[in-house]
N, C-alpha and C positions, 0 to 999 in steps of 0.2 A: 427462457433467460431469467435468472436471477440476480439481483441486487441485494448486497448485506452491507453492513457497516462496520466495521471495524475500530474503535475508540482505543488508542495504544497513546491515548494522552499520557505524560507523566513515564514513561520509560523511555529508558536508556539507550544506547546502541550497547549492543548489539540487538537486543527485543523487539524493535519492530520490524526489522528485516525477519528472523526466525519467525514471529507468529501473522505475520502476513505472507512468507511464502508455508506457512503451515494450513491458513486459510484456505487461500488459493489450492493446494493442494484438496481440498473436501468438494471443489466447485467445479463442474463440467468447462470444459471451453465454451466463450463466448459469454459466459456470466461475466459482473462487472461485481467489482468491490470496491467500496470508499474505505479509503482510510486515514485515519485522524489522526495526529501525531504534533506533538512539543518538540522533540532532540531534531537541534539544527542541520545533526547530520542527516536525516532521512530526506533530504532533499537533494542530498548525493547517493545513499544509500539504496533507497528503494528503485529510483530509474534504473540504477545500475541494477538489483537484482533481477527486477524486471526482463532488461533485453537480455542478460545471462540464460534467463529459464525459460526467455520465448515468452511473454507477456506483454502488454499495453500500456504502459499509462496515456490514458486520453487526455487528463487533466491533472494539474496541480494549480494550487489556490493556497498564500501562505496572508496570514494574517494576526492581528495581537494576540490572537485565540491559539495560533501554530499552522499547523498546515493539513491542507487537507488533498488527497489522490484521490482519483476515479482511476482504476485500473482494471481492463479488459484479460480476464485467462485465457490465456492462447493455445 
């Protein structure tokens, strides 16, 4: 199993969906990816691409900082 982190602080939608299902895309199943993120939308965004593509999120954590995902590749 693998863990990476992914910083997509400071982008837009649609970019953090694109380069975190680009991520996931390089990672075996059962690896996990954090990912970090500012745009308010990705807190609707990413779950949803998430159960779309058969993915996890095990965890979200949002904060002054933004927000942060723990998502499992399915």
């Amino acid at each position: 199993m693998e863990d990476k982190t992914l910083d997509l602080r400071g982008l837009k939608c649609p970019l953090p969906v694109l380069k975190t299902r680009k991520a996931l895309s390089k990672l075996v199943s059962g690896d996990q990816l954090i990912v970090l993120t500012t745009d308010p939308m990705s807190t609707l965004d990413l779950p949803h691409m998430c159960n779309e593509d058969g993915h996890t999120v095990l965890s979200s954590n949002t904060s002054s900082n933004g927000t942060s995902f723990l998502i499992r590749k399915g």
